[in-house]
DRENMIMAR-885174 format. One line per field, with one value per residue (C-alpha): residue in three letters; x, y, z negated. Coordinates in nm, 3 decimals. Example, Ala and Ser with C-alpha at 12.3 -4.5 7.8 and 13.67 -1.06 7.14 Angstrom:
type	ALA, SER
x	1.230, 1.367
y	-0.450, -0.106
z	-0.780, -0.714
//
This chain:
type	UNK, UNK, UNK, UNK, UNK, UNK, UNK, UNK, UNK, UNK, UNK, UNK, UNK, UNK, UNK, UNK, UNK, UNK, UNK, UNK, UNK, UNK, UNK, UNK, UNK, UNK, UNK, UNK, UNK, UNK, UNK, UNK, UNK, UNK, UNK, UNK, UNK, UNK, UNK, UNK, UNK, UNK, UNK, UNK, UNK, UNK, UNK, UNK, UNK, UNK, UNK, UNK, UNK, UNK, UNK, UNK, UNK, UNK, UNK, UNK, UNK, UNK, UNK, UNK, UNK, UNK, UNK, UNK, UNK, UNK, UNK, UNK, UNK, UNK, UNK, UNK, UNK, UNK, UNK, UNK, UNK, UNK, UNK, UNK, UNK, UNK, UNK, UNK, UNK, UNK, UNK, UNK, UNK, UNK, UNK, UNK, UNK, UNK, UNK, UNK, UNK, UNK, UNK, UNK, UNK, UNK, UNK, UNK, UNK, UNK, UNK, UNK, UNK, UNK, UNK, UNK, UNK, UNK, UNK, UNK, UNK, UNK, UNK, UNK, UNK, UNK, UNK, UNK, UNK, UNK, UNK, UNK, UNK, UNK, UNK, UNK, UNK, UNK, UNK, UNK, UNK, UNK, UNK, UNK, UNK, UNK, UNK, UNK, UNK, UNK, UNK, UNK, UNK, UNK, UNK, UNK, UNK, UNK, UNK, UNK, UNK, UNK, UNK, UNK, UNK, UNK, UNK, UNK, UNK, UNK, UNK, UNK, UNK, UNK, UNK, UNK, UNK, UNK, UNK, UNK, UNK, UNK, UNK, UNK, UNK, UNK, UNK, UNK, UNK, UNK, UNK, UNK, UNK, UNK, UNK, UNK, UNK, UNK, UNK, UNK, UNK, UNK, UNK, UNK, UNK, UNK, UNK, UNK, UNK, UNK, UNK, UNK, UNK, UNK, UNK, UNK, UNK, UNK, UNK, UNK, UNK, UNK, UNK, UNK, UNK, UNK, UNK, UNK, UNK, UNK, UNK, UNK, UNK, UNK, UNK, UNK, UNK, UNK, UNK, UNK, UNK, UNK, UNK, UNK, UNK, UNK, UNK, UNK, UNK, UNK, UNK, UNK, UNK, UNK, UNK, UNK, UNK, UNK, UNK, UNK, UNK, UNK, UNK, UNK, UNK, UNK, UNK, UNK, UNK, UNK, UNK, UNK, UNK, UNK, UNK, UNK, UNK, UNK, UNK, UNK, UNK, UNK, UNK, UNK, UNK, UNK, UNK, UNK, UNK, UNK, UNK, UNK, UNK, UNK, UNK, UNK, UNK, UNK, UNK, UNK, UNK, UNK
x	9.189, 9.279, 9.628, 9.656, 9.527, 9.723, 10.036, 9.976, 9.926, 10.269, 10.397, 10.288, 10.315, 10.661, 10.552, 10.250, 10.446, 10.711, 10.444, 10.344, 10.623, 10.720, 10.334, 10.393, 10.722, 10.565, 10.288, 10.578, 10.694, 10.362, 10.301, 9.976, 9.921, 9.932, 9.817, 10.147, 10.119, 9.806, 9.879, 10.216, 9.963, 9.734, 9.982, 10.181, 9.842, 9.795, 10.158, 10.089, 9.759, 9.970, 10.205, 9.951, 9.800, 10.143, 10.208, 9.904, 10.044, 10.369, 10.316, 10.138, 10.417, 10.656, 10.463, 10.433, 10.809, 10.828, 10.607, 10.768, 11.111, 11.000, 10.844, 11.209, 11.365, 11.179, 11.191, 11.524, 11.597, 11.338, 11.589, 11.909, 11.760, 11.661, 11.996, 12.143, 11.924, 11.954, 12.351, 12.322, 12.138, 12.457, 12.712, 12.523, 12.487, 12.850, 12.971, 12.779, 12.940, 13.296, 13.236, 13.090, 13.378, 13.619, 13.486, 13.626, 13.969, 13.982, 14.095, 14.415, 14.445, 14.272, 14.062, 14.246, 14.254, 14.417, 14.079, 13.950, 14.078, 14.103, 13.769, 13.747, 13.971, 13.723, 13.464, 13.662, 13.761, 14.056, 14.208, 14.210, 13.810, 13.818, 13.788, 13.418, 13.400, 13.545, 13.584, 13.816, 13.795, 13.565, 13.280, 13.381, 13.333, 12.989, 12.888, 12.976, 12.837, 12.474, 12.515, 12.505, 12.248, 12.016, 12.126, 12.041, 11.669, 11.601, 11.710, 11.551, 11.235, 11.249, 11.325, 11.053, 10.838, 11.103, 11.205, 10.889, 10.906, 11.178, 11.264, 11.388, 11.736, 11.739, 11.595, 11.911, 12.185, 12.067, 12.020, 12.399, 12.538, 12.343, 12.500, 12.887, 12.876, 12.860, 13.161, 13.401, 13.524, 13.674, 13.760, 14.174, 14.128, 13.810, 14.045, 14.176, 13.820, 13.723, 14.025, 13.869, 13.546, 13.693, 13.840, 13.702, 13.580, 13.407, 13.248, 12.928, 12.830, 12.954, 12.781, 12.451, 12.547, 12.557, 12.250, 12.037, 12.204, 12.095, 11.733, 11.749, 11.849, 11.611, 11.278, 11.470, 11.363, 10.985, 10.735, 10.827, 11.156, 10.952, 10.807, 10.946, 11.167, 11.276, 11.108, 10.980, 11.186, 11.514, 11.389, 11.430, 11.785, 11.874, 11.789, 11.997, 12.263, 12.277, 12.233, 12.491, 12.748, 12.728, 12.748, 13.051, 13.240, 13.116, 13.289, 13.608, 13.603, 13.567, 13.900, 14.127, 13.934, 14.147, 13.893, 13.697, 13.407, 13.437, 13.280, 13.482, 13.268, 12.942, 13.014, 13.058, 12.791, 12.547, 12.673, 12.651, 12.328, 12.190, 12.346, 12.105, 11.823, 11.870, 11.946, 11.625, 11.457, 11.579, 11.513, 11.110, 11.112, 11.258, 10.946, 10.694, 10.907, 10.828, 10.658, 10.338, 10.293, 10.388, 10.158, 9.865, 9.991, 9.889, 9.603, 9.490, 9.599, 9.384
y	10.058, 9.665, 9.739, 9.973, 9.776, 9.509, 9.717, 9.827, 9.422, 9.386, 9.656, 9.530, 9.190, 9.154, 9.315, 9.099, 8.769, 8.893, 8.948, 8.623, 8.449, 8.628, 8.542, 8.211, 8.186, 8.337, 8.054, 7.771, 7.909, 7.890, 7.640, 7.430, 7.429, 7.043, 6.875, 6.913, 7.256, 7.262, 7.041, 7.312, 7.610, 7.444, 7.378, 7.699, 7.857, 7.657, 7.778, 8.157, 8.133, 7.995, 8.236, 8.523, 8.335, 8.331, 8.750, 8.777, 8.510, 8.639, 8.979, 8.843, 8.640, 8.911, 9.179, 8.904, 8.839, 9.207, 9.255, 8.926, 9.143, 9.462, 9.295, 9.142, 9.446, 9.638, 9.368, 9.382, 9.752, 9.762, 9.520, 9.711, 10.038, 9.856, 9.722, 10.029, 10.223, 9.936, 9.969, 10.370, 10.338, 10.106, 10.289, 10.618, 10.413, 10.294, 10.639, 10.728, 10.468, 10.575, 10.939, 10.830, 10.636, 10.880, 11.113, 10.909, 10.969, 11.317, 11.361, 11.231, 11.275, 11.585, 11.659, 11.518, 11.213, 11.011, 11.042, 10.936, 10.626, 10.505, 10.508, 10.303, 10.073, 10.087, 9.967, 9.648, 9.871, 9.891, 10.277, 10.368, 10.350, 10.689, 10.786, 10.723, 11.087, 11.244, 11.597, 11.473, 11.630, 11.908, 11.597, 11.504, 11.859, 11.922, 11.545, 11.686, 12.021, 11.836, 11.608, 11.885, 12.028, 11.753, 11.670, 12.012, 12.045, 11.691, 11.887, 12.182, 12.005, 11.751, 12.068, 12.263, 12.325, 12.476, 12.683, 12.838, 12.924, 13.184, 13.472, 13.524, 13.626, 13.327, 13.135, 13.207, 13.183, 12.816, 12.703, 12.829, 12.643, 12.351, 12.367, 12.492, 12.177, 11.952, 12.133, 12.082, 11.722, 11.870, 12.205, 12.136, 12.100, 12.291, 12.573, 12.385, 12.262, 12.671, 12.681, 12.436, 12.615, 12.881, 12.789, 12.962, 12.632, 12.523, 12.905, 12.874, 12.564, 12.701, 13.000, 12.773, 12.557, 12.870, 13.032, 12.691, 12.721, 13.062, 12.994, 12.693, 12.924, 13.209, 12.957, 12.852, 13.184, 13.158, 13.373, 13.672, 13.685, 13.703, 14.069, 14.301, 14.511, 14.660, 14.627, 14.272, 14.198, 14.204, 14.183, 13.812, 13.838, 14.113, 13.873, 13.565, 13.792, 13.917, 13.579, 13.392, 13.674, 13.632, 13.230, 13.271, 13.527, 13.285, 12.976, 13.176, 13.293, 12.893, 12.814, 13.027, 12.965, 12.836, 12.886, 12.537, 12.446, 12.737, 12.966, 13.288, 13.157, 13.164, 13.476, 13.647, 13.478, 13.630, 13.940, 13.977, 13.854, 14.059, 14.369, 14.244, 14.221, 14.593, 14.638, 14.497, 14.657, 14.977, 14.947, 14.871, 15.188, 15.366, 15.215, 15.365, 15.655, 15.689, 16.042, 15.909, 15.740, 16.054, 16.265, 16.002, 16.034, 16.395, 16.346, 16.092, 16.365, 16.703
z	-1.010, -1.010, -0.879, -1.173, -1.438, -1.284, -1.341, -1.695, -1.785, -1.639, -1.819, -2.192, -2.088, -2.235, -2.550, -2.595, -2.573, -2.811, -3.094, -2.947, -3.049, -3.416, -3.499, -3.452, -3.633, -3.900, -3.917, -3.902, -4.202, -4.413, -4.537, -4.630, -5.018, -5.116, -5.406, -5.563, -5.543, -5.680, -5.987, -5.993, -6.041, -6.257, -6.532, -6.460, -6.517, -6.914, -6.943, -6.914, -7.066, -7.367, -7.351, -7.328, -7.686, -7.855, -7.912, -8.078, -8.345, -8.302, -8.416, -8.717, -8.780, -8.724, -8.903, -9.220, -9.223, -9.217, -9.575, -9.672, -9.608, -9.724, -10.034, -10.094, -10.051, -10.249, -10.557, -10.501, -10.498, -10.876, -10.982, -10.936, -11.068, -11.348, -11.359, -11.324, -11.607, -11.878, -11.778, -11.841, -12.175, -12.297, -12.182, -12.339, -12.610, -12.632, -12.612, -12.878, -13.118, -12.982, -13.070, -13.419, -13.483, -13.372, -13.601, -13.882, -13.707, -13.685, -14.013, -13.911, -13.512, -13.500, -13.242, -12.977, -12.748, -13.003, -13.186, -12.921, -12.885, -13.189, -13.221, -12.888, -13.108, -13.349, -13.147, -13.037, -12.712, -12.515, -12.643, -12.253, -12.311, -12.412, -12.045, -12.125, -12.277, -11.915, -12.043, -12.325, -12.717, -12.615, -12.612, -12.925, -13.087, -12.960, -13.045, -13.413, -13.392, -13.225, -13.507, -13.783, -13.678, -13.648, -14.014, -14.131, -13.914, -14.139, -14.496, -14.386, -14.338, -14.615, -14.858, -14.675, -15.027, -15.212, -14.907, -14.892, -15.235, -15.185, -15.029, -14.673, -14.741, -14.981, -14.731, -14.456, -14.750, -14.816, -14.488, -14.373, -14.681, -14.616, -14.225, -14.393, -14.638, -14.357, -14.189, -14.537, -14.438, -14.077, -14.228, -14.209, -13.836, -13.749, -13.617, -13.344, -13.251, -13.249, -12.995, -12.784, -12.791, -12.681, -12.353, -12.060, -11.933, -12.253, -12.348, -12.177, -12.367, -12.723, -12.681, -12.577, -12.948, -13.101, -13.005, -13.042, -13.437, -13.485, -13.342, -13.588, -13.896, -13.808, -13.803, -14.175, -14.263, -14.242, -14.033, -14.242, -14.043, -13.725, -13.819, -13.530, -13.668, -13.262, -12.928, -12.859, -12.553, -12.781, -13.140, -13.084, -12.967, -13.199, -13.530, -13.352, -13.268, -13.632, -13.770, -13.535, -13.615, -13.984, -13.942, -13.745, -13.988, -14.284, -14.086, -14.012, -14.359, -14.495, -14.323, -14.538, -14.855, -15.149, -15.421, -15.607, -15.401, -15.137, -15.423, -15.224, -14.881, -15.073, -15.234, -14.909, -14.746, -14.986, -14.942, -14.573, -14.541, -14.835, -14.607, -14.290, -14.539, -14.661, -14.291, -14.202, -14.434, -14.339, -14.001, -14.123, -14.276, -14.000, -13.805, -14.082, -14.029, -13.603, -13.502, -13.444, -13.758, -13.994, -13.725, -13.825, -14.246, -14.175, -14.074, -14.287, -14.575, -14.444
//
């Protein structure tokens, strides 16, 4: 047993002094902490405790530079929109003085550019200024026709009394000569403004002008006119239709006039809408006329 422990010592002895040896190297290298590297860890300690103070401050800096910012940017973006409206409102505003002016040109350009810039002349403008009015005269012609009728909802309510104190038909003659009469300045060139109504490109928005003038000579006419006289769903459109059509034959009719003070336009103005009254009224009696209604007359009789 000795001679074999005695062998198995030999065996592992070589193994045993080689740990030996890397322990100690090991232990040479370690060194013992001094007081220099005490005083090093003490104030490399304050340094990171300092450190581990400063995000906390930081991120209330940061996050109050970042209202600070967004504050800024904010003010800054209400400014420019500000900016930007009060810049809208003159140039609206400046358009509105060019197309007022160019009206007064018309008379001799026409509806045209040229009007157009003369009245940007007119308004101490350069004449390339009518670029402000993009679509060119068509802007011009509905400025007038939006103008007109504002000017005739103001008579029409300032004369409301004696409007009330006629009859319907009355009622519609007066308020189309009212909106005619303020056509007779431009009536020389109105037929080239009805050509530029016309273009495909302009017809949705002179058929929208149109409709708003017939809605605005059918409430002329009093409640009376608002009696159905067919099915509700197109009485309403039936009466504008009617109305709209005669205005438009009346305006057509105004351009070839010759006579003193458009008494020929008049004259057939009353006419036509004295045939829709009879027309109306036909179509009331027709109603009074409906199956049912003699089937209740009969009854009412036995």
């Amino acid at each position: 047993l000795e001679v074999a422990c005695s062998k198995e010592e030999a065996m592992f002895a070589p193994v045993v002094r080689t740990l030996h040896v890397r322990a100690v190297a090991c232990t040479r290298r370690m060194r013992t902490p001094s007081l220099v590297d005490a005083v090093r860890f003490s104030s490399h300690s304050k340094v990171e405790e300092e450190r581990a103070k400063e995000p906390v401050g930081g991120v209330a800096e940061a996050a109050a530079e970042g209202m600070a910012e967004g504050m800024a940017e904010g003010t800054t973006k209400e400014a420019n929109g500000s900016a930007t409206s009060d810049h809208g409102r003159h140039e609206h505003t400046l358009k509105r003085k060019m197309l007022e002016a160019a009206l007064e040109a018309v008379p001799e350009h026409g509806w045209t550019v040229s009007a157009l810039s003369a009245g940007a002349v007119a308004c101490g403008l350069s004449p390339a200024a009518h670029g402000m009015a993009p679509r060119g005269p068509i802007e011009l012609v509905r400025h007038f026709n939006e103008k007109c009728d504002e000017a005739l909802r103001e008579e029409l309510a300032a004369q409301r009394d004696q409007m009330e104190a006629l009859q319907v038909q009355n009622r519609l003659v007066l308020a189309m000569q009212m909106r005619l009469r303020l056509l007779e300045p431009y009536v020389r060139d109105w037929p080239q403004a009805l050509a530029l109504k016309a273009l495909p490109i302009n017809l949705t928005e002179s058929l929208g002008d149109a409709h708003a003038l017939a809605s605005l000579l059918l409430d002329a006419c009093g409640e009376r006119a608002r009696s159905p006289l067919a099915p509700e769903k197109v009485d309403i459109h039936m009466k504008r239709m009617s109305i709209g059509a005669i205005y438009g034959a009346a305006e057509l009719y105004m351009l070839t006039d010759r006579s003193p003070d458009l008494s020929d336009t008049w004259l057939f103005l009353e006419r036509e809408v004295n045939a829709l009254h009879q027309l109306a009224g036909a179509g009331e009696q027709l109603h009074t006329l409906s199956p049912s209604s003699l089937l209740m007359s009969l009854l009412q009789r036995k």
